[in-house]
C-alpha positions in Angstrom: 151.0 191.6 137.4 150.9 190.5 133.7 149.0 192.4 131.4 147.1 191.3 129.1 147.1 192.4 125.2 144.3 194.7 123.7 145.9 194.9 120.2 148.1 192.7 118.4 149.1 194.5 115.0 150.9 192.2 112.9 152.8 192.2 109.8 150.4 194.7 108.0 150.9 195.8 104.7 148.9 198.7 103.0 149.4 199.2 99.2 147.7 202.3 97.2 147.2 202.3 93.4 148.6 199.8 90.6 151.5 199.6 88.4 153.7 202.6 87.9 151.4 204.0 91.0 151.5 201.5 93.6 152.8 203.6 96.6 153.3 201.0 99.6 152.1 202.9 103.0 152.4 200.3 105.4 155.3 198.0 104.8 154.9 194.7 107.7 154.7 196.6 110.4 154.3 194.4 113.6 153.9 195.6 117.5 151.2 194.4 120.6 149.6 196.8 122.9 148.5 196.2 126.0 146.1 197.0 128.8 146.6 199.5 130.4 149.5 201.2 128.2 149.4 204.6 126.7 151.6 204.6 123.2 152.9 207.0 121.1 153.7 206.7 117.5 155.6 209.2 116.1 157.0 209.4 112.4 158.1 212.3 109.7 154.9 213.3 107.5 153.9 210.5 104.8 155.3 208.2 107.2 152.3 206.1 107.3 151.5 207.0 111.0 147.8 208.3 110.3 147.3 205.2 107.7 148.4 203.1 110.7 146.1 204.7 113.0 143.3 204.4 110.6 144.0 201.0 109.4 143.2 200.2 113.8 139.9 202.2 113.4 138.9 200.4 110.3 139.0 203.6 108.4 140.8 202.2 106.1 141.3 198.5 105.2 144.7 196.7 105.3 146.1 195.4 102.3 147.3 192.4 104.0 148.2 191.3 107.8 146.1 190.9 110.8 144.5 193.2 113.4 143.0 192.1 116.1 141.5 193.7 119.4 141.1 191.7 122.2 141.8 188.4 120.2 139.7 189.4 117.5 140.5 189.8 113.8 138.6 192.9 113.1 139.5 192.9 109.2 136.4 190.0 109.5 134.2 192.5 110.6 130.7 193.4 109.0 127.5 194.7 109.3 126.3 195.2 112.8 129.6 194.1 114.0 131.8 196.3 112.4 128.9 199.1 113.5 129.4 197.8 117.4 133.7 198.0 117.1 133.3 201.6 115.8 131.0 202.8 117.7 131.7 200.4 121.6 135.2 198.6 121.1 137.2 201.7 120.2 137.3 205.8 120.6 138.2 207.8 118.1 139.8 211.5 119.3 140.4 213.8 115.9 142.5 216.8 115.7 140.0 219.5 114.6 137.8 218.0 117.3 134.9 217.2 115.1 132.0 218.3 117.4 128.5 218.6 115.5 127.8 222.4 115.5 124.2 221.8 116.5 124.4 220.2 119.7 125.6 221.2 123.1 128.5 219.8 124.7 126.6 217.5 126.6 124.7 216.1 123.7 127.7 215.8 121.7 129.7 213.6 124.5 126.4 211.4 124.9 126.1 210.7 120.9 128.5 207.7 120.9 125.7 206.2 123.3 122.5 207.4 121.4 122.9 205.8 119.0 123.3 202.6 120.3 120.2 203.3 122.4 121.2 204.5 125.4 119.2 207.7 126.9 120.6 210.5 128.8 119.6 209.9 131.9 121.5 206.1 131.6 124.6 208.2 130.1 124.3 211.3 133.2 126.8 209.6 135.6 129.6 208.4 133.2 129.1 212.0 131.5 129.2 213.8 134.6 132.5 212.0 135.8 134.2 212.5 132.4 133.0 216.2 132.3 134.5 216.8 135.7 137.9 215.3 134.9 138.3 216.9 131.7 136.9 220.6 133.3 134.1 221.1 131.5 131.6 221.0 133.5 130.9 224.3 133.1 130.6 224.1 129.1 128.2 221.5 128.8 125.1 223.7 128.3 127.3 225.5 125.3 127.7 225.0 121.6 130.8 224.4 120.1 130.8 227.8 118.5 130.9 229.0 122.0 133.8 227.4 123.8 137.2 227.8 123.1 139.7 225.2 121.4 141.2 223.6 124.2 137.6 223.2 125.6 135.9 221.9 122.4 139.1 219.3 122.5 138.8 218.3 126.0 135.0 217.8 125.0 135.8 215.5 122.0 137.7 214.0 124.4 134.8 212.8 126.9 132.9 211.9 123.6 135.7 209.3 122.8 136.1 207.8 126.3 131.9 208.0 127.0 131.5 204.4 125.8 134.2 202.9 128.1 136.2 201.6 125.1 138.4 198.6 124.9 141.0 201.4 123.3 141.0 205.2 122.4 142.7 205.9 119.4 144.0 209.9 119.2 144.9 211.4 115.8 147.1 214.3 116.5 145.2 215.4 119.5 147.2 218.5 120.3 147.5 219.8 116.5 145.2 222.2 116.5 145.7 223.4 120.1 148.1 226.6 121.5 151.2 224.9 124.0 149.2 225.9 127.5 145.3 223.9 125.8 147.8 221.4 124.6 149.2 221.0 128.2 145.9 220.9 129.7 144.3 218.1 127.1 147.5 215.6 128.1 147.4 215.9 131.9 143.9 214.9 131.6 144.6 212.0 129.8 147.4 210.8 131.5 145.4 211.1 134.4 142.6 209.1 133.5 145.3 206.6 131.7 146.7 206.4 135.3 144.2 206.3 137.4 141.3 203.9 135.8 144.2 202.0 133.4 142.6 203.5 130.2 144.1 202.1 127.0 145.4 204.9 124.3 147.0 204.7 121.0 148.1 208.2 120.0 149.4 209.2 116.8 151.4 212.7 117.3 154.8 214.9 115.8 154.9 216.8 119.3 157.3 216.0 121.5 156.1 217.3 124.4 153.0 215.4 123.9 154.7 212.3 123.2 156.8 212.7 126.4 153.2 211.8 128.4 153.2 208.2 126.8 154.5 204.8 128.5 156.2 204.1 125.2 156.3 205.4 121.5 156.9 203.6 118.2 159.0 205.5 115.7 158.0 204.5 112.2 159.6 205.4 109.2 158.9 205.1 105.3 156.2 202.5 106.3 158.4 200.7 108.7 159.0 200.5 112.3 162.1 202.4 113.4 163.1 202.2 116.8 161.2 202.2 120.2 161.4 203.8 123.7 160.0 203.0 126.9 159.7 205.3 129.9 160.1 204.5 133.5 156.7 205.6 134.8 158.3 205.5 138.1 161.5 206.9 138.1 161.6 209.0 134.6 160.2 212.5 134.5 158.0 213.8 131.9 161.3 216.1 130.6 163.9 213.2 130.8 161.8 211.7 128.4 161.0 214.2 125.9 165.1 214.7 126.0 164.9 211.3 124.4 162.5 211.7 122.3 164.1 214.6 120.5 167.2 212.8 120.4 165.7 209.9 118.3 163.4 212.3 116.0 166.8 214.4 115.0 168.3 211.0 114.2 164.7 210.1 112.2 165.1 213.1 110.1 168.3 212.6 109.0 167.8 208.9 108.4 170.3 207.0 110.4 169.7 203.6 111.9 172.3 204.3 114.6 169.8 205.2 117.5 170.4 205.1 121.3 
């Protein structure tokens, strides 16, 4: 069955400053995602991975090149439409979680939605379903300053996904999480990237979460480096993450000879 793109990145280009500090963060960088695919990018620090992330979230605004999500160029983007890609098209999942102090769990997942309009009791059934595959359904009465990290993740985690976005962009989901929260945050979303196809675009330096993805860029200096695809069907989980580190040892040290 052929799948269809979601995002087409291509040839994007992101210069800071002027003159004797122009740094060039994005150099051309090219690559399509599809439905469906969950994708890694992995890079050293200052690679430009976050800046590419961000660029997709319309954080941050490309120098030059084209982005566009389901055939559209979002760099044309403003006003009410630029509020409805943030806040429908795509999810945003941020390391430190991000969760507003002053509201429950459950308020926090639904906020995407209230502010576009849509009540609680609309929101119960999708929140209900996310809160039981993510195990907090237990936590949703609770304030952030009463669960634990894995749990505030996991809940910043429905709160992306809540809106049934066309993508779900995740910035170093697992940074601030200890390896068995870290564990428990992936399976989820490989699950739900499994079993109802979600689309996610993950920018991470761990391994071990990287070795959940269908396939992970490899950028360095601003540039694409090298690729792998795993066999969802025949390649374990640890097969993968064996070549994984192989390539990031080979990143590190700069060499263009990768397998």
């Amino acid at each position: 069955m052929k799948q269809d793109k979601v995002l087409e990145v291509e040839n994007i280009i992101k210069v800071y400053g002027k003159g004797g500090n122009r740094t060039e963060a994005l150099k051309g960088i090219s690559f399509d995602v599809l439905s469906g695919e969950f994708l890694g990018i992995m890079g050293p620090s200052g690679s430009g991975k976050t800046t590419l992330l961000n660029s997709i979230a319309t954080m941050i605004k490309v120098t030059s090149g084209k982005i566009r999500l389901k055939g559209e160029d979002i760099s044309s983007f403003k006003g009410r439409e630029l509020s409805d890609y943030r806040g429908k098209k795509i999810g945003y999942l941020f390391q430190e979680f991000e969760l507003l102090d002053n509201l429950t769990a459950r308020e926090n997942i639904i906020l995407p939605l209230s502010l576009h309009g849509i009540t609680g009791r609309e929101a119960e059934p999708a929140l209900k379903k996310l809160a039981w595959h993510f195990g907090i359904e237990d936590e949703l009465d609770k304030f952030p300053s009463q669960m634990s990290g894995g749990q505030k993740q996991r809940t910043a985690a429905a709160r992306a996904l809540i809106g049934n976005p066309s993508i779900v962009l995740a910035d170093e989901p697992t940074g601030a999480l200890d390896s068995k929260n870290s564990k428990v945050l992936m399976d989820c979303l490989a699950a739900i990237n499994e079993e109802e196809a979600r689309t996610i675009v993950m920018v991470t330096h761990d391994a071990n979460a990287a070795s959940y993805c269908s396939r992970i860029l490899f950028i360095q200096d601003g540039r694409l480096f090298h690729e792998l695809r795993r066999d969802v069907k025949t390649e374990t989980t640890d097969e993968f993450y064996e070549r994984i580190v192989t390539v990031l040892s080979q990143l590190g040290g700069g060499s263009a000879n990768v397998l």
